[in-house]
Legacy VTK file of the C-alpha trace (Angstrom):
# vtk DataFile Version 3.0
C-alpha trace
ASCII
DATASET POLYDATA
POINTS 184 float
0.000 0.000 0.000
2.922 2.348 0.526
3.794 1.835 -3.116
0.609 2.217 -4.535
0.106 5.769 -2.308
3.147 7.145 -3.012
2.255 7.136 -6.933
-0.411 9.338 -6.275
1.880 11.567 -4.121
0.825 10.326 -0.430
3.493 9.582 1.981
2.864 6.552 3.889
5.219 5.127 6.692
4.268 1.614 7.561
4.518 0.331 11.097
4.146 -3.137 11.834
2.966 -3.902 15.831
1.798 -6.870 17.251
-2.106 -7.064 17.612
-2.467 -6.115 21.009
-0.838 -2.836 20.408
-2.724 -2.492 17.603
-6.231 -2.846 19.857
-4.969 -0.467 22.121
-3.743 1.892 19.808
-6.778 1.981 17.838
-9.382 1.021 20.681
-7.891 2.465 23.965
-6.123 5.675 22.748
-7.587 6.546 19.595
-4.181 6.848 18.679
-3.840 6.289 15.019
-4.143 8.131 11.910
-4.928 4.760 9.734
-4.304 1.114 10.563
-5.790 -2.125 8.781
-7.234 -5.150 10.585
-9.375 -7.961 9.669
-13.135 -6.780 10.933
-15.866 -9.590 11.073
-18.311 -6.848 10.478
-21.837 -8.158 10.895
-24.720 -8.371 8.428
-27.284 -7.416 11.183
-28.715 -3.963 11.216
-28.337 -3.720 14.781
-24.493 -3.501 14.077
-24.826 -0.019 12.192
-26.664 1.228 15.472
-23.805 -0.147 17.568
-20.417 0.826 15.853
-20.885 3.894 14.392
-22.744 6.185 17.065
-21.517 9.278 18.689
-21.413 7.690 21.924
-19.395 4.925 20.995
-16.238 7.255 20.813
-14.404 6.693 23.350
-11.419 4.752 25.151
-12.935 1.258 24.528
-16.099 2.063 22.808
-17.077 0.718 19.125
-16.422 4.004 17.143
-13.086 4.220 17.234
-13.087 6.640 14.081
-14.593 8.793 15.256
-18.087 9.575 13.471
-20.381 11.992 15.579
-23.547 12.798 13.877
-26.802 13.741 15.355
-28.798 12.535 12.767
-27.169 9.044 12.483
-27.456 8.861 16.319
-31.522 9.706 16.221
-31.721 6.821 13.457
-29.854 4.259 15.076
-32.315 4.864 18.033
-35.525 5.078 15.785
-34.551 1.584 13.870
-33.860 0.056 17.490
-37.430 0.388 18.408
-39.206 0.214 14.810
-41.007 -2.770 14.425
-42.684 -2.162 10.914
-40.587 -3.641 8.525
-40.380 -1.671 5.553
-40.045 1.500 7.759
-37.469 0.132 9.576
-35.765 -0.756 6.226
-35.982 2.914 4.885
-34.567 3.942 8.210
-31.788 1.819 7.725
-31.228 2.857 3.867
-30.881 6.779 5.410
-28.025 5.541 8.372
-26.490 3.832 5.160
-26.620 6.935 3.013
-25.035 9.426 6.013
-21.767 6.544 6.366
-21.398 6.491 2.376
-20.811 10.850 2.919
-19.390 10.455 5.983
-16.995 7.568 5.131
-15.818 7.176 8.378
-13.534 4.229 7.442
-12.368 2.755 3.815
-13.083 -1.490 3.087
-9.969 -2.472 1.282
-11.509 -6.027 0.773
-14.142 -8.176 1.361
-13.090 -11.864 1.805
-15.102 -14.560 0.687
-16.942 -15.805 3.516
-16.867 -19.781 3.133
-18.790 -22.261 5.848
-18.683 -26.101 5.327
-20.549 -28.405 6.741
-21.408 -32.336 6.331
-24.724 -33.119 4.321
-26.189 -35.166 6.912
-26.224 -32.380 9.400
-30.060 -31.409 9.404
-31.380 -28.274 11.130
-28.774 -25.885 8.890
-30.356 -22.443 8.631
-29.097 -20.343 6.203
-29.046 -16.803 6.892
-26.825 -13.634 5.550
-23.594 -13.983 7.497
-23.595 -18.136 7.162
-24.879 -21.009 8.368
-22.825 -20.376 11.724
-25.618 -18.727 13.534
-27.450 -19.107 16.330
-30.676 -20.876 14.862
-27.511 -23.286 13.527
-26.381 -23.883 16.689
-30.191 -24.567 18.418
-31.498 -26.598 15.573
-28.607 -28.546 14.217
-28.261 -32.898 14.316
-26.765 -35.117 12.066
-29.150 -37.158 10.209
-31.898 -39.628 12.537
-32.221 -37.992 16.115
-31.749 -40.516 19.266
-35.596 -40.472 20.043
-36.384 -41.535 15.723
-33.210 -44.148 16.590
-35.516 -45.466 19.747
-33.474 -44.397 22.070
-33.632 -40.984 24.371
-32.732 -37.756 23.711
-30.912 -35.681 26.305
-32.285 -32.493 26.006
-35.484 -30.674 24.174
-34.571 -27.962 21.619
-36.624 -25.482 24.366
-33.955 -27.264 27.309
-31.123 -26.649 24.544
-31.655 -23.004 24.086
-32.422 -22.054 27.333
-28.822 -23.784 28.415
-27.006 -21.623 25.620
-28.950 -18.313 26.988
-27.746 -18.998 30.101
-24.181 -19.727 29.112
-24.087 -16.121 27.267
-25.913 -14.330 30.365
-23.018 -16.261 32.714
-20.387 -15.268 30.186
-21.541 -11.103 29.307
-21.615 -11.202 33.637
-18.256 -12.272 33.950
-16.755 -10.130 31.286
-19.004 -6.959 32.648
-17.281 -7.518 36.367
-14.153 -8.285 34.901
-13.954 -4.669 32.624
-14.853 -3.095 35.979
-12.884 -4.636 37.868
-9.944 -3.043 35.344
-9.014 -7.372 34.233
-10.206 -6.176 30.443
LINES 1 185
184 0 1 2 3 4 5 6 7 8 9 10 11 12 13 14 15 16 17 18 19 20 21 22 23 24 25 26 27 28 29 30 31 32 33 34 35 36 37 38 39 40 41 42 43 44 45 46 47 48 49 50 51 52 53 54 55 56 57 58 59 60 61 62 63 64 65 66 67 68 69 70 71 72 73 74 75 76 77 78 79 80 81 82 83 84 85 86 87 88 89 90 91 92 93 94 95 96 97 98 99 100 101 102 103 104 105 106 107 108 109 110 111 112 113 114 115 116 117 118 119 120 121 122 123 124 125 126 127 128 129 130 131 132 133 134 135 136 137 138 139 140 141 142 143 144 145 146 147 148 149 150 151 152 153 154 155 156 157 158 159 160 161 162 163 164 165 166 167 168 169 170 171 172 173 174 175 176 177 178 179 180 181 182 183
């Protein structure tokens, strides 16, 4: 990338760090003028509402560049409690519109997102963003279940999600006393 700046007459001094100095470069300090790393941005309009608000800027927060506009901000909260559809959508379209002015960072690539998984696994929902998901996770056997086999199955699908909601409650809890606690 230096190369390909400098033929348009932009000056770029590249400066390797490990990824932890990266994070808290770019996270902690806000102390960067550009940087790339790998983002596993999600495909869920709930992310636009969470990454990109005024808020959000701050040691630690999710808008580490820095965007602060009132009018995104006033979406973001609008398309967090619009239930219509459609509206929502159009709501959406505008938070879209004010980040392709605003630009407040540059995609140099996309990857290919690729997800394998055996045939016989049944349950597979596909969704934007993969087959990884949570419905995935909750619905997912390979071929015959134990109870069409004759034998028992452990849990329910109900008994099954409401272990893995309690699993993410336990973990968000321990991470939430841990960050004040200063271990994050």
């Amino acid at each position: 990338m230096v190369e390909w700046l400098s033929k348009i007459g932009v000056k770029l001094v590249n400066k390797p760090v490990d990824f932890n100095t990266l994070v808290d470069k770019v996270s902690n300090e806000l102390n960067f003028q550009m940087y790339i790393m790998e983002s596993d941005t999600n495909f869920r309009p709930w992310y636009l509402a969470a990454y990109y608000i005024s808020s959000q800027y701050k040691p630690g927060g999710n808008n580490p560049w820095g965007l602060t506009n009132k009018t995104f901000d006033e979406l973001a909260k609008l398309s967090d409690i619009t239930i219509d559809e459609n509206e929502r959508r159009n709501i959406i379209l505008m938070m879209q519109r004010i980040l392709a002015e605003e630009v407040p960072i540059i995609p140099l690539y996309i990857r290919y997102w690729m997800q394998a998984y055996r045939k016989d696994l049944k349950g597979v929902v596909e969704m934007p963003g993969g087959a990884l998901n949570f419905w995935t996770l909750i619905n997912a056997n390979f071929g015959e279940s134990a109870a069409e086999q004759g034998g028992s199955q452990p849990f329910s699908q109900t008994t099954m999600l409401v272990i893995v909601i309690a699993v993410v409650v336990v973990v968000a809890l321990a991470l939430t006393l841990l960050r004040r606690k200063g271990g994050l």
